[in-house]
Structures are given as C-alpha cells and as structure tokens.
C-alpha positions, 0 to 999 in steps of 0.5 A: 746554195742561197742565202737562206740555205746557208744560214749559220748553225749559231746565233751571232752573238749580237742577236742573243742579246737582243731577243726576241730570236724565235719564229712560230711555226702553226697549223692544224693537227696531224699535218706534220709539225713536229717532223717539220721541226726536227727536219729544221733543226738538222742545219740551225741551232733551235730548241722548240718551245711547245704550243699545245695546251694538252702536253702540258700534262704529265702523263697525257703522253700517247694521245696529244703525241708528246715527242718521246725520249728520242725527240727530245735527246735530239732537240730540246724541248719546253712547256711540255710535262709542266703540271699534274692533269687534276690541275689547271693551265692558262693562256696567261700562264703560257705567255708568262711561261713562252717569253721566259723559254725563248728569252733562255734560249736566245741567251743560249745562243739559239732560236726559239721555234714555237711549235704547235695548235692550240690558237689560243695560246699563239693569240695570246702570245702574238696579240696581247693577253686581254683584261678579263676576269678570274675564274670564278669556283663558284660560278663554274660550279653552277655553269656545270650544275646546269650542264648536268642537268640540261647539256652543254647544247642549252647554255651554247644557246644560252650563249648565243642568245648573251654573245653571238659572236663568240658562240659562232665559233664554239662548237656546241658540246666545246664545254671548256670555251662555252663556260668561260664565255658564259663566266665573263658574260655574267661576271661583266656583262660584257660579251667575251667578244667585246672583251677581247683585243682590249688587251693587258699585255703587249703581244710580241711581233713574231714571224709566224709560218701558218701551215695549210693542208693541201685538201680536207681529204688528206688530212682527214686521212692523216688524222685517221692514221695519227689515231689509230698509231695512238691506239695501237700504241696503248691509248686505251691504256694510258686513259684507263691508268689516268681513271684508276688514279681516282682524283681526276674527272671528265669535266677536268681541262686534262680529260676533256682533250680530243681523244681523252674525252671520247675514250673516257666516256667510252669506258664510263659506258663499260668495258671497251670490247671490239664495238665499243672501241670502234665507237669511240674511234669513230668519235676520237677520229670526229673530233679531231676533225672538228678541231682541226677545222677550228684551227684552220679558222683560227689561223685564217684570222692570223694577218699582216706581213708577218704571216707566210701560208705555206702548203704542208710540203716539206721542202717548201715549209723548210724552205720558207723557215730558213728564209724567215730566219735568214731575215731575222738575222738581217734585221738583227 
C-alpha cells in the first residue's frame, strides 16, 4: 500500500490548528463530482463543503441534483439549502460563508473537500475577491427594462462594443453575467475586466483537482442521462410548486439556473404536453451543455503548481486526491 493510500482517517491534531486543511475538487457538470467525493470519504475523514451557486436555494432540490438524505447522512454537507429562492447570493458572501465552513472543520478534526462548478466562486475563493461596486436596484431595474424591450442579444452587443473581453466570454442570452458587467461598466466606467484581479481580498492557495472529461461526446451524453433522471424524478413538478408560490419570477437568480430557466418558460407558453416538454428537454439539455463548455473555459484559466488535471476516471481522480492529501499532511 503507498503512501497515499495509507492516509490516516483523522487529521493529526497539529493540523487542525492550523488550517487551511481542504482540497477542491472542480469540474464541469455531470462528470461524476459528487460520486467522486462520496468514493473519497469512504478512507478519509471530510466533510464537503458545496460550490454551486444553485444549491443555495431551498427548494431548487431535483433540478441542481442536491444530495439527498442519504448523501448527507453519510458525509456532512455545507453552503447547501442556505436561502429562500426570491432572495439573492454572491461570490462575496460565498467566500465569507466557505472560509467559516472549512475553518469549523479543520477544528473538528476534518478536511475540508469543496466540491462543485460554479467558477466563479472557486475564483473568488482561490484569487481574491475584487473591488467592485454594489448592485445597484435602480440600475438594474433599467438593464431589465431594456431587455424587455430589445432582448438580452442587444445589450451583449452593448457590451461588447463597452467591454469585449468580458462579453467574449458570456453567452448572449447569459442575462445574470451581461447586467452585472454592463452595472460596473456605467456605475465606473471601467470595464468589468479591468476591474477584475484588482482585488479586496487575499485568495486562499488551495490544491485544486480540475476534472477533465475524456471526450465532448461522453459528456454530452452524461448530461442527457442527469436530465431526463431529473424529469422523471419530478422536475416539472418542483418547477411548477416553485411558480404556484407567487413571489418569484423568471428574472430571479434562483429561476434563471440551467433547467429552471427552459422549463419555466415552457410552462409560461402553457401547459407541458408531450411536445412542449420534448422542447423544453431539448433546450434544458442545450443549455447544460453550454454551461459546461463554459466551465471547461473557466478551468482552463486555473494555472500554477497547485492544479492537477485529472481524466474523470474514478481510480485515477481518487488516486491523485489522496496524493494531494498525502501532501498536506507533510507539509502540515
């Protein structure tokens, strides 16, 4: 047995006094994370801390395949179920929120596995929050006025003609990204690009595993598999539950997430019969697809010493997480 493999269940007591004693753990959606995690928390003693801006949401349980009763009995989990879906999450607030859940688990004797695909976060955590402005209600309220009127594709353009950079990387129709961008460009007059690495915060020097996928066709068809599993789980339903409540709108964070989004306005169009659903699976399916080639972009951009790419290949993946732990309890 090696070295890695024989790693102690417990943190050595030294360690849990001096933190930071997580790993991250990144890749795109539907690659087998969550699985990868439970697998790794079967010989070491973790609890996993969630990086997925949709999960957030109380409620949003199917359709951002929230780990159930069982999942959680087995491992611990944080940053999941944290706030109402009419209300509003940040990268700021998840750094603040990450940091307090890893340091109370280091103190508990335990190494913190951050687990998930939202890049932003991961960003924000490993490079430093940047100096950027507050929302603006006022701002924000007219960036959606003009979206109403003209379609999220004008103010891309808008955008790109302000800030190239950034709009490069947003999807035409990503409304969330597009508003912000176009909020810090009018509020500063500075692009969001420039803005960004002029950072408020010190960024924590994590490991950090960045799974790849072994071809776009396999995980293009992992992602048809996770959606229609949602479907036949209920997702129309739990969207529906979400639209009978009468305080939330398509325009909220919460229902603008991949799948929530499509079925939404599928069900804006009228009932779901056979056809209508096929559409919106058809579009769900697209747009997971979409989001996961922006993840792979986004990972991409993750350098340095400290990033292993790894094949999503359970032996390999576990592997290579116990020999990053292996290190950190060297070094500790």
């Amino acid at each position: 047995m090696t070295r890695a493999a024989a790693l102690p269940r417990a943190l050595p007591d030294a360690l849990s006094h001096a933190p930071p004693y997580a790993l991250v753990l990144a890749g795109p959606t539907a690659c087998g994370k969550s699985a990868l995690a439970l697998a790794l928390a079967e010989h070491v003693d973790l609890e996993i801390v969630s990086v997925d801006s949709a999960q957030v949401y109380r409620g949003l349980d199917i359709g951002t395949a929230k780990p159930g009763a069982a999942e959680r009995a087995r491992v611990p989990h944080h940053l999941i179920d944290l706030i109402d879906p009419a209300e509003r999450y940040s990268a700021a607030r998840f750094v603040a929120d990450a940091r307090a859940a890893i340091d109370a688990i280091n103190r508990r004797g335990r190494l913190a596995l951050l687990v998930g695909g939202t890049m932003l976060y991961f960003k924000a955590l490993l490079e430093g929050l940047d100096r950027l402005p507050e929302a603006d209600a006022a701002l924000r309220a007219e960036l959606d006025a003009q979206a109403a009127a003209h379609g999220w594709p004008a103010l891309h353009a808008e955008l790109a003609r302000a800030d190239p950079t950034t709009a490069a990387r947003l999807a035409p129709h990503d409304a969330q990204r597009i508003q912000r961008a176009l909020e810090v460009w009018r509020l500063t007059g500075r692009p969001l690009s420039h803005a960004q690495g002029r950072h408020g915060s010190t960024g924590m020097a994590l490991p950090l595993i960045a799974l790849e996928p072994a071809s776009r066709s396999w995980l293009h068809a992992r992602i048809a598999a996770r959606f229609d599993a949602m479907l036949a789980a209920g997702f129309v339903d739990e969207v529906r539950a979400l639209r009978a409540r009468g305080d939330l709108h398509a325009a909220l964070p919460s229902m603008r997430c991949v799948g929530y989004r499509q079925l939404w306005q599928q069900l804006d169009a009228g009932s779901l019969d056979t056809h209508l659903l096929d559409t919106a699976r058809e579009r769900g399916i697209a747009a997971t697809r979409q989001l996961a080639k922006r993840q792979l972009t986004w990972l991409r951009g993750f350098r340095g010493p400290r990033v292993a790419r790894i094949a999503c290949d359970r032996d390999t993946v576990l592997a290579a997480l116990r020999a990053r732990i292996a290190s950190l309890a060297e070094a500790g």
